[in-house]
Backbone as a chain_set.jsonl record, in Angstrom:
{"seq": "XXXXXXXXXXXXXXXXXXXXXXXXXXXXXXXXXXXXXXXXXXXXXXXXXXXXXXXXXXXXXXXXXXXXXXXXXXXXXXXXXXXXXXXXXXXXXXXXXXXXXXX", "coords": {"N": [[-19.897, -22.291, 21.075], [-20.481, -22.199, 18.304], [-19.756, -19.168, 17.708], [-17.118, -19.599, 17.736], [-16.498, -21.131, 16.055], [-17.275, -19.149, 13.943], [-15.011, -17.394, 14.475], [-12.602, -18.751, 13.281], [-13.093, -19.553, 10.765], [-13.094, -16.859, 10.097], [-10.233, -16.355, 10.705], [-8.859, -18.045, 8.863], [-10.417, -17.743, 6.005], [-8.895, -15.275, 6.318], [-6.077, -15.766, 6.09], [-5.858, -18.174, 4.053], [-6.584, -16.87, 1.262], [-4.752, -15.032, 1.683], [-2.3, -15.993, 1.436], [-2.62, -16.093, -1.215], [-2.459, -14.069, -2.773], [-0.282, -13.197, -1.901], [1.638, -14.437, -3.052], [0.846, -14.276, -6.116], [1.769, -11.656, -6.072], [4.414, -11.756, -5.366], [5.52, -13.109, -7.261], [5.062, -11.58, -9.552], [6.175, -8.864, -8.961], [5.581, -7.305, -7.117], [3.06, -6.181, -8.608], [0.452, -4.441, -8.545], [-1.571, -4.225, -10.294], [-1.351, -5.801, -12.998], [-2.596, -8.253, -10.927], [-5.27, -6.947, -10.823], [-5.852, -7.312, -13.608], [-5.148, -9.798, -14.0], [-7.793, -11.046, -12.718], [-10.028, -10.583, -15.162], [-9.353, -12.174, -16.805], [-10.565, -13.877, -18.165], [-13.866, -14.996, -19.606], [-14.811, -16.544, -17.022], [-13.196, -15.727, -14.653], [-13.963, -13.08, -14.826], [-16.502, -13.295, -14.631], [-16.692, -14.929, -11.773], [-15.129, -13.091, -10.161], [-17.015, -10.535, -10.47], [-19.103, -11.775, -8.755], [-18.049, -11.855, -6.702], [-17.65, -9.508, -5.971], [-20.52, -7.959, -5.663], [-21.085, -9.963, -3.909], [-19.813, -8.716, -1.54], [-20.547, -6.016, -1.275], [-23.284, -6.114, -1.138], [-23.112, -7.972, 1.753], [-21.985, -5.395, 2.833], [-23.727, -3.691, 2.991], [-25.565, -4.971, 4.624], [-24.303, -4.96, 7.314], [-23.499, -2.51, 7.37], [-26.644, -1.566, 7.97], [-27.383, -3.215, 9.865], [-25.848, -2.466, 12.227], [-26.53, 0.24, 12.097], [-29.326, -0.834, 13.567], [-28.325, -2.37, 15.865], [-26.378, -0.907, 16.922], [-23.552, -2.271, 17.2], [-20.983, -0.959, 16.986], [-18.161, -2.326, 16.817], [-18.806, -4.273, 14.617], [-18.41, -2.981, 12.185], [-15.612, -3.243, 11.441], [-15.648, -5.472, 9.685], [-15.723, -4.612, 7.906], [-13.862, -3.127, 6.279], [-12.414, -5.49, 6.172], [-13.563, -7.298, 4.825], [-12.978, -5.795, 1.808], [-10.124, -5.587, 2.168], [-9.337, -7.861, 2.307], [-11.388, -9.934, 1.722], [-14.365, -11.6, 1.228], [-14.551, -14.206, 2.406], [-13.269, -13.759, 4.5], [-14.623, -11.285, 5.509], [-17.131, -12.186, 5.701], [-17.601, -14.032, 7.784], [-16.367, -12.937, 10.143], [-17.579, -10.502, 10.286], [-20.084, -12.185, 11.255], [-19.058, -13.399, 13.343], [-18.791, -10.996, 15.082], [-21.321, -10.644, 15.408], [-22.612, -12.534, 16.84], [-21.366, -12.152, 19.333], [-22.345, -12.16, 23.443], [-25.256, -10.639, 24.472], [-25.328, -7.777, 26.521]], "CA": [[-19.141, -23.139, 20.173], [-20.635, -22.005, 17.048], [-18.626, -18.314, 17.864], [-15.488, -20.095, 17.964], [-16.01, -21.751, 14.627], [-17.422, -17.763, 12.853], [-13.64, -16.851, 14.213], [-11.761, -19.628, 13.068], [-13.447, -19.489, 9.575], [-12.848, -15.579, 9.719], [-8.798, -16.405, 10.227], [-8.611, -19.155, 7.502], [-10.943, -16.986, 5.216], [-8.017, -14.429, 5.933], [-5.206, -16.302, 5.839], [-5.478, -18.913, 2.913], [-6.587, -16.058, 0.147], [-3.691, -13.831, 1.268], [-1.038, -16.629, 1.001], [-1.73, -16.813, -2.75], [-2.022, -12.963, -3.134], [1.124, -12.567, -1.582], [2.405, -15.679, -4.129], [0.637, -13.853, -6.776], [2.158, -10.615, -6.056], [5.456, -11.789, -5.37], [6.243, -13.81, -8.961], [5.227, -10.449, -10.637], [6.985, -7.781, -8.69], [4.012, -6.683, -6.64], [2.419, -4.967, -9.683], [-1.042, -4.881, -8.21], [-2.597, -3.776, -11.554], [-1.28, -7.25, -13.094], [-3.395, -8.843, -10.024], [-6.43, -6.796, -11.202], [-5.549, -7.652, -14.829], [-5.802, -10.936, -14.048], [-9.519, -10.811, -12.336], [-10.762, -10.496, -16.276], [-8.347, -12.431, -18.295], [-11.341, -14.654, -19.348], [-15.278, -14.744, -18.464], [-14.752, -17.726, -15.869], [-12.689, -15.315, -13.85], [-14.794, -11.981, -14.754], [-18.114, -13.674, -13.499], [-16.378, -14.794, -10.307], [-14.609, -11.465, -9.631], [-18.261, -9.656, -10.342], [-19.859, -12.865, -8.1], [-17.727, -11.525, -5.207], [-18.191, -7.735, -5.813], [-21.709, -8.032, -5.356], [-21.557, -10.106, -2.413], [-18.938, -7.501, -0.654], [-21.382, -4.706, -1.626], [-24.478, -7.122, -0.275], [-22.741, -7.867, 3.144], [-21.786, -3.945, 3.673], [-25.19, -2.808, 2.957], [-26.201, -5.844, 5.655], [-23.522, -4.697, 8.207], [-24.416, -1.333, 8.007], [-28.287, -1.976, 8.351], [-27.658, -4.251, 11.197], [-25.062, -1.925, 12.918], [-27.781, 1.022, 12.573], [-30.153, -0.972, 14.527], [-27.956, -2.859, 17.012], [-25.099, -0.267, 18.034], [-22.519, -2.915, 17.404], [-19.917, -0.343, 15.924], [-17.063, -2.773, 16.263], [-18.88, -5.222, 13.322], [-17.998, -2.373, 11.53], [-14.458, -3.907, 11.017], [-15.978, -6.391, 8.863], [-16.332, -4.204, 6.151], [-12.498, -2.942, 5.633], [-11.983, -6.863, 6.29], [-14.409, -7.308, 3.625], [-12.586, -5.138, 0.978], [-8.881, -5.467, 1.572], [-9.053, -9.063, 2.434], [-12.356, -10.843, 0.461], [-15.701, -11.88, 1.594], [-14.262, -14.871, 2.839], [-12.902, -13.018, 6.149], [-15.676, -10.241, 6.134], [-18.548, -12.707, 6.355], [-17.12, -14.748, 9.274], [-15.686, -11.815, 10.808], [-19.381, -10.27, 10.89], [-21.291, -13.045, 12.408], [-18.68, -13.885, 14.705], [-19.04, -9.932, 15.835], [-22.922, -10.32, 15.659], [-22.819, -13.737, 17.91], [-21.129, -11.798, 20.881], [-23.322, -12.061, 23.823], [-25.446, -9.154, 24.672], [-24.986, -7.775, 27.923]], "C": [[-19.187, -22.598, 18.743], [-19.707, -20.194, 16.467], [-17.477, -18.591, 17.688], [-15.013, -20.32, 16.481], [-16.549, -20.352, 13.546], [-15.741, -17.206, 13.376], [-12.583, -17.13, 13.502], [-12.096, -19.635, 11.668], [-12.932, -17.88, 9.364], [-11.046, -15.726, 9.417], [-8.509, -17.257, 9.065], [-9.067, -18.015, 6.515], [-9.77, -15.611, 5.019], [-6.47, -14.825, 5.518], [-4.423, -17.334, 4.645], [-5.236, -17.798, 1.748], [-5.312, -15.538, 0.235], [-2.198, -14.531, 0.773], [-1.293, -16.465, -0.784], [-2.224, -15.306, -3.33], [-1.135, -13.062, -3.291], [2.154, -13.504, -2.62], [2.441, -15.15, -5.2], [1.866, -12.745, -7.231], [4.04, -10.67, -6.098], [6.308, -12.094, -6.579], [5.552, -12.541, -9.615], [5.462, -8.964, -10.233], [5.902, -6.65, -8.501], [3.204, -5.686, -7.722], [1.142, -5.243, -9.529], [-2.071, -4.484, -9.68], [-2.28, -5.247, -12.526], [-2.134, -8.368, -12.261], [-4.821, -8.759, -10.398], [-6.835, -7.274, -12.868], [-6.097, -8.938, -15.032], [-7.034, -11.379, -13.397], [-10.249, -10.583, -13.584], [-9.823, -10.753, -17.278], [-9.121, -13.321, -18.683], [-12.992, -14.583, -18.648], [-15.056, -15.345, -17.345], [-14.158, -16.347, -15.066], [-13.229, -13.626, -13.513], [-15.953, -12.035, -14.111], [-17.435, -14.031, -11.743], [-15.592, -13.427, -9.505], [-16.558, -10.639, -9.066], [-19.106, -10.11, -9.212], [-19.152, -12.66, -7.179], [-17.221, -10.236, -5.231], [-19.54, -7.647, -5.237], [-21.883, -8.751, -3.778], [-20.748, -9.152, -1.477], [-19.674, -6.392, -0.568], [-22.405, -5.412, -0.299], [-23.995, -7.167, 1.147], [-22.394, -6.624, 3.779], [-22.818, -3.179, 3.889], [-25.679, -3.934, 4.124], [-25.534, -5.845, 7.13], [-24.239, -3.003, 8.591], [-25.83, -0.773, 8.78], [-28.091, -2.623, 9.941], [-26.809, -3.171, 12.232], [-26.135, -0.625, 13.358], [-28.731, 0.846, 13.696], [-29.09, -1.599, 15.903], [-26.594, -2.053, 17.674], [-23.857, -1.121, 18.461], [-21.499, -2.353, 16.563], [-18.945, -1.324, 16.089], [-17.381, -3.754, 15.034], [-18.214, -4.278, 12.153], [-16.964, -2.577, 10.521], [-14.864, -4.912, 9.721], [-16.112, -5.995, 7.603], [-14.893, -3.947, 5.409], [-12.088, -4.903, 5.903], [-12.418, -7.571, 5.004], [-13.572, -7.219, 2.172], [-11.461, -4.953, 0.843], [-8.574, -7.095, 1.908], [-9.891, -10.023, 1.531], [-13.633, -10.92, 1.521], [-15.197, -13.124, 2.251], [-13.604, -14.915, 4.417], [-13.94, -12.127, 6.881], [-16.87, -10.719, 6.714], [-18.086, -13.458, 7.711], [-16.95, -13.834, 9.995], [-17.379, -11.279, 11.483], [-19.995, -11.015, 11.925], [-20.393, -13.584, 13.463], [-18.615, -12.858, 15.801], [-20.484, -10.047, 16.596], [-23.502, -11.364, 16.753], [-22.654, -13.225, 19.254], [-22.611, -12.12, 21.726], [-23.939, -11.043, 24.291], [-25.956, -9.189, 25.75], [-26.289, -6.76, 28.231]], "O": [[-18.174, -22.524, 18.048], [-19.218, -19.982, 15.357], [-16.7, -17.668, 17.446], [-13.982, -20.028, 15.875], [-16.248, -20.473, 12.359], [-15.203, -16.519, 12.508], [-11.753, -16.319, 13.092], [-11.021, -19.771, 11.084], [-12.302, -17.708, 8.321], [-10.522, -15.385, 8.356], [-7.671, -16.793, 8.291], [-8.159, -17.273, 6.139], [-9.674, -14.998, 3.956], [-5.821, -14.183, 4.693], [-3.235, -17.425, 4.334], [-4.118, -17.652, 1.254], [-4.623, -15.467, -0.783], [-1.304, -14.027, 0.093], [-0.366, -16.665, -1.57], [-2.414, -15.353, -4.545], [-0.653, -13.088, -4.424], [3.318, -13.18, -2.854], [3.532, -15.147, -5.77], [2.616, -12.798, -8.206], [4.77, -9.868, -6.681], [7.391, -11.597, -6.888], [5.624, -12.826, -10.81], [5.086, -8.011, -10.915], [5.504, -5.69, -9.161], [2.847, -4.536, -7.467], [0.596, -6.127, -10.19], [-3.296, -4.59, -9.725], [-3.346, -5.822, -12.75], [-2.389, -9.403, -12.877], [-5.587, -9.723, -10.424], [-7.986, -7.533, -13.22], [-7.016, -9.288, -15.772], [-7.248, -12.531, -13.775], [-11.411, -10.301, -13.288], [-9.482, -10.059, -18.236], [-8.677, -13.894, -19.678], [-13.261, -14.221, -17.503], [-15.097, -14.556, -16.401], [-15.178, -15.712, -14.794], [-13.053, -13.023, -12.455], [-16.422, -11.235, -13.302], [-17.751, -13.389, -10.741], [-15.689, -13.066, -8.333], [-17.065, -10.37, -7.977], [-19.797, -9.283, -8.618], [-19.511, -13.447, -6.304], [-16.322, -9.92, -4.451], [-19.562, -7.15, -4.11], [-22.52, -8.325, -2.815], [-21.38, -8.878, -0.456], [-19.385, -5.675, 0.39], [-22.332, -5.299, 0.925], [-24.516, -6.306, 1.856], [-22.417, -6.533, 5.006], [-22.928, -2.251, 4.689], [-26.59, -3.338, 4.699], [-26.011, -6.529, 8.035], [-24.977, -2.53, 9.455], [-26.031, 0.024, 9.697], [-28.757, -2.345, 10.938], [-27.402, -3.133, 13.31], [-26.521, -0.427, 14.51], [-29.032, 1.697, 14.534], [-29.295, -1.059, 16.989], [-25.941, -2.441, 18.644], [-23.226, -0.982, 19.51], [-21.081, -2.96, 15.578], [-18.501, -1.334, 14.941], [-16.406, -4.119, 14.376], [-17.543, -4.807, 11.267], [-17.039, -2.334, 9.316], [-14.086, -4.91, 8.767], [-16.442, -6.587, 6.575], [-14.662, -4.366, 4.275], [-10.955, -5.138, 5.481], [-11.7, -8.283, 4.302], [-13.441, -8.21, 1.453], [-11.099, -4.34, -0.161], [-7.421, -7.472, 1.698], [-9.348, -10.785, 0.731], [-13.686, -10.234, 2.542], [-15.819, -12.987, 3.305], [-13.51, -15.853, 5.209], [-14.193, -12.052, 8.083], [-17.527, -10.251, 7.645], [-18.604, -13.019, 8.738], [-17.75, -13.982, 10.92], [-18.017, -11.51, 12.511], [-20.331, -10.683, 13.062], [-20.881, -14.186, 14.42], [-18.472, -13.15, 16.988], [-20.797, -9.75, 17.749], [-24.534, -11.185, 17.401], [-23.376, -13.549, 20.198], [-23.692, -12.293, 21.163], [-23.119, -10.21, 24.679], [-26.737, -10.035, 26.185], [-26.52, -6.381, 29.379]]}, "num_chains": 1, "name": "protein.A"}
């Protein structure tokens, strides 16, 4: 059960953020450097940018580590999930890889 709900958090976690990329991106003529622009148009939005760099870093260094010991190369995914989607897909994504059952 608790697998079901690390997938279902992994699609939401991918799906809400990107709707308001793609909202973002669309009212300013996909100019992704305007996107990054705005990630430090005031502290409030510089500390939370930096406050989910660090955890994207943190969870790839905890994917990798864990993938080292357990030979689960497909968690792997979790890391480009991580980094072109948010931490909000990569961490679900992970533990709903790391839940599988082991055979």
């Amino acid at each position: 059960m608790l697998r079901h709900l690390w997938l279902a958090l992994a699609v939401w976690g991918a799906v809400h953020p990107m709707y308001w990329f793609v909202t973002y991106l669309s009212e300013n003529a996909w100019d992704f450097g305007a996107l990054v622009d705005a990630w430090y148009v005031n502290a409030s939005t510089t500390g939370l940018t930096w406050d989910l760099t660090i955890s994207a870093v943190t969870l790839t260094v905890w994917v990798l580590a864990e993938v080292a010991v357990r030979r689960n190369w497909l968690a792997l995914l979790a890391i480009p999930a991580t980094f072109c989607i948010g931490v909000s897909c990569g961490l679900p994504l992970y533990l709903w890889f790391r839940s599988r059952p082991v055979v």
